[in-house]
C-alpha positions in Angstrom: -1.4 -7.4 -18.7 -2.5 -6.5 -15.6 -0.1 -4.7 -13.2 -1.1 -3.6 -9.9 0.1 -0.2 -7.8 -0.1 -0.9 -4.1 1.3 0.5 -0.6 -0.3 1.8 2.4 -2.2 4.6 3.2 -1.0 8.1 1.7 2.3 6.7 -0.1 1.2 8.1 -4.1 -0.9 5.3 -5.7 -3.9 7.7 -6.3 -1.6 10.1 -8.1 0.3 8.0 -10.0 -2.6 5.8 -11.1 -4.5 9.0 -12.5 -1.8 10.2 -14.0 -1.9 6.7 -16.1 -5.0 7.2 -17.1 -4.3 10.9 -18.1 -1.9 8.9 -20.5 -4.8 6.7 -21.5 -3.9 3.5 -19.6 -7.0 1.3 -18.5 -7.4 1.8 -14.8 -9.3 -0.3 -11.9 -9.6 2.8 -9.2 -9.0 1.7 -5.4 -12.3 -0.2 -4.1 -11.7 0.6 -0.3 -12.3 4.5 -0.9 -15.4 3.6 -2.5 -16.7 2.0 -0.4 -15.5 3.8 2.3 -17.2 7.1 1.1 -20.5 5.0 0.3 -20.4 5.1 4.5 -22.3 1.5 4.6 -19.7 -0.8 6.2 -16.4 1.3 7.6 -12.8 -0.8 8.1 -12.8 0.8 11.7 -15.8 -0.5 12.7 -16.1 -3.9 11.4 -12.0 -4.7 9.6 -13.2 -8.3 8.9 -16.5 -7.6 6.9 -15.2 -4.5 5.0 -12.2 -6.5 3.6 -14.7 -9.3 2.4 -16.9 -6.5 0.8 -13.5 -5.2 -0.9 -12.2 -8.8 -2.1 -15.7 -9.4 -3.5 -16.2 -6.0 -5.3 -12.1 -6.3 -6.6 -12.6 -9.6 -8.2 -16.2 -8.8 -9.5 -14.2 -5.6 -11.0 -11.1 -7.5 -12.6 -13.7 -10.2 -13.3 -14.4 -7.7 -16.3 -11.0 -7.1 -17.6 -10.7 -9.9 -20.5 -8.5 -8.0 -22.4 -5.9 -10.2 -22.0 -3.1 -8.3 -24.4 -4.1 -4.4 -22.9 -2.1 -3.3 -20.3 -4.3 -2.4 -16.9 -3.3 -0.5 -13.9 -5.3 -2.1 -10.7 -4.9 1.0 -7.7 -4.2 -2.2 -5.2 -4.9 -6.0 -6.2 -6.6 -8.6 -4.1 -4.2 -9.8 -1.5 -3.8 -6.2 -0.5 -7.0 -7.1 1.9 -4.8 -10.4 3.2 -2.4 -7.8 4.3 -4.6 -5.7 6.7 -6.3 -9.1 7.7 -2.5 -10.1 8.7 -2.3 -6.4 10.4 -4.9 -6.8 12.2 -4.1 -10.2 13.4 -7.4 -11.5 12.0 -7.6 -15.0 10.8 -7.4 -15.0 6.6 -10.4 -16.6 5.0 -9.6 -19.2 2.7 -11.2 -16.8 -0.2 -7.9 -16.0 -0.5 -6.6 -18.9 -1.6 -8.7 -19.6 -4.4 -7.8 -16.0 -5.9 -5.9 -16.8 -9.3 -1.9 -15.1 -8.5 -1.1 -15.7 -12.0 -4.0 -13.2 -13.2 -1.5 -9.9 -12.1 1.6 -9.8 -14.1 3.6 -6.9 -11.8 3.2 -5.5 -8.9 4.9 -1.8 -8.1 5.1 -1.2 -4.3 4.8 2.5 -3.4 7.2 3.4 -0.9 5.9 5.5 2.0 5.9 9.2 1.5 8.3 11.2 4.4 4.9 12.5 5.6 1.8 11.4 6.2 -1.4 12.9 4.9 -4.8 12.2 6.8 -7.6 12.4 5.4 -11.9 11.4 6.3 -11.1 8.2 4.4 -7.0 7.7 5.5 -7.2 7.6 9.6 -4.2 5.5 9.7 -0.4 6.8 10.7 3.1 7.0 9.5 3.8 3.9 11.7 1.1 2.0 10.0 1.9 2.8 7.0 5.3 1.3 7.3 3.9 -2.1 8.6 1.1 -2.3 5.8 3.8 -1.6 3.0 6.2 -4.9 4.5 3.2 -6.7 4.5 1.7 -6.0 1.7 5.0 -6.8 -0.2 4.7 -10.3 1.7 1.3 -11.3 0.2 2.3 -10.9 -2.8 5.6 -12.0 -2.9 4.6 -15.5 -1.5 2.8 -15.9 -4.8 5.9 -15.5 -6.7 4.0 -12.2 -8.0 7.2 -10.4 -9.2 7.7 -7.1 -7.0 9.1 -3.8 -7.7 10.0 -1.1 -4.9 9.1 2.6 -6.1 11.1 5.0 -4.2 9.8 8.5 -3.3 10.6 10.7 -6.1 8.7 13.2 -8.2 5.2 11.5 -9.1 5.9 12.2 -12.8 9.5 10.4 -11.8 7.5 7.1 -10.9 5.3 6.9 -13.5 8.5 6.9 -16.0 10.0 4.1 -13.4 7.0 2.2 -13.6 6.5 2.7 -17.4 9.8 1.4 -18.1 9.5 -1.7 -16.2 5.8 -2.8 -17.6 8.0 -2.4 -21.2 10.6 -4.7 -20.0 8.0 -7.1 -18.0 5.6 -7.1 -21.4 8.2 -7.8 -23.8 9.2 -11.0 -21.9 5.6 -11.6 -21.1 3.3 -14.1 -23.7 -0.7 -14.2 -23.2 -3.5 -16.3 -25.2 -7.1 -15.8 -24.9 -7.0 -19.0 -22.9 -5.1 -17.6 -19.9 -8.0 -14.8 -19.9 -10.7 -17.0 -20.2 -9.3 -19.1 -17.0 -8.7 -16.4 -15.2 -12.3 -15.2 -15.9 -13.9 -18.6 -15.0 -11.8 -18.4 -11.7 -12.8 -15.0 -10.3 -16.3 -15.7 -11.5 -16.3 -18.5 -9.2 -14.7 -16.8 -6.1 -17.1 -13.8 -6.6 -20.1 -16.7 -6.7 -18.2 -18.1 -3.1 -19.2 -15.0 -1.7 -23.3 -15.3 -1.8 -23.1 -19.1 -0.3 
């Protein structure tokens, strides 16, 4: 089961995403600070080719997951990146398109914090934060990806929240080793899209 914690910039995901895996929960860790601290290609400098970088790296990364019954905690999914694309009024490759919706079983949006906390890899705003969220929740709502609103509470508060509803989500929820292996097969082949 694969359940994805997203938001905008400085909303909690971080936190409550290591505190999962403190727990023991499987965890994909958030692709854009990585390769935002790797300094090589920077989403102020060049928006378009750093969101094609994180796509490629996010589906090479759940490409691996293929334990289909296990239940993983992705610190943002792949149409996170159609969202700042949107933001940024950039046009949406069609990569996009060919990403699998069915492969993320929940999505928990992260409502924004009352503050905002900047950072060398967060240079964004409140402001911006509340248009990414809205967004955000768009992409993945338009792919009938079930979404849940986490409220600002305590982050040991949300984890519960969130814990509670992967139970519910998972008991209603039937996988077979063939849904894993088409998945699989699908991200393989987007990854492959992106050295053509």
């Amino acid at each position: 089961m694969r359940v994805v914690i997203t938001g905008g910039p400085s909303v909690g995901k971080t936190t409550i995403v290591k505190i999962l895996e403190e727990k023991g929960y499987r965890v994909v860790h958030e692709i854009a600070t990585r390769l935002i601290k790797e300094g090589k290609i920077l989403p102020w400098d060049d928006r378009a080719r750093f969101q094609a970088e994180v796509l490629r790296r996010q589906l090479e990364a759940e490409s691996s997951l293929l334990e289909f019954d296990r239940i993983t905690f992705l610190d943002r999914g792949a149409f996170d990146g159609e969202a700042y694309y949107r933001c940024d009024d950039l046009p949406v490759p069609p990569t996009f398109s060919m990403v699998d919706p069915s492969q993320y079983d929940l999505a928990f949006l992260v409502e924004p914090l009352p503050f905002f906390d900047a950072n060398e890899v967060r240079r964004e705003d409140l402001e911006f934060t509340e248009k990414i969220t809205c967004m955000i929740e768009k992409c993945y709502a338009e792919r009938n990806i079930k979404v849940l609103r986490v409220p600002f509470m305590a982050p040991e508060d949300r984890v519960r929240y969130i814990l509670a509803e992967v139970e519910k989500a998972r008991d209603s929820k039937v996988a077979s080793p063939e849904q894993a292996a088409t998945m699989f097969r699908v991200n393989a082949q987007v990854v492959s899209s992106f050295a053509g």
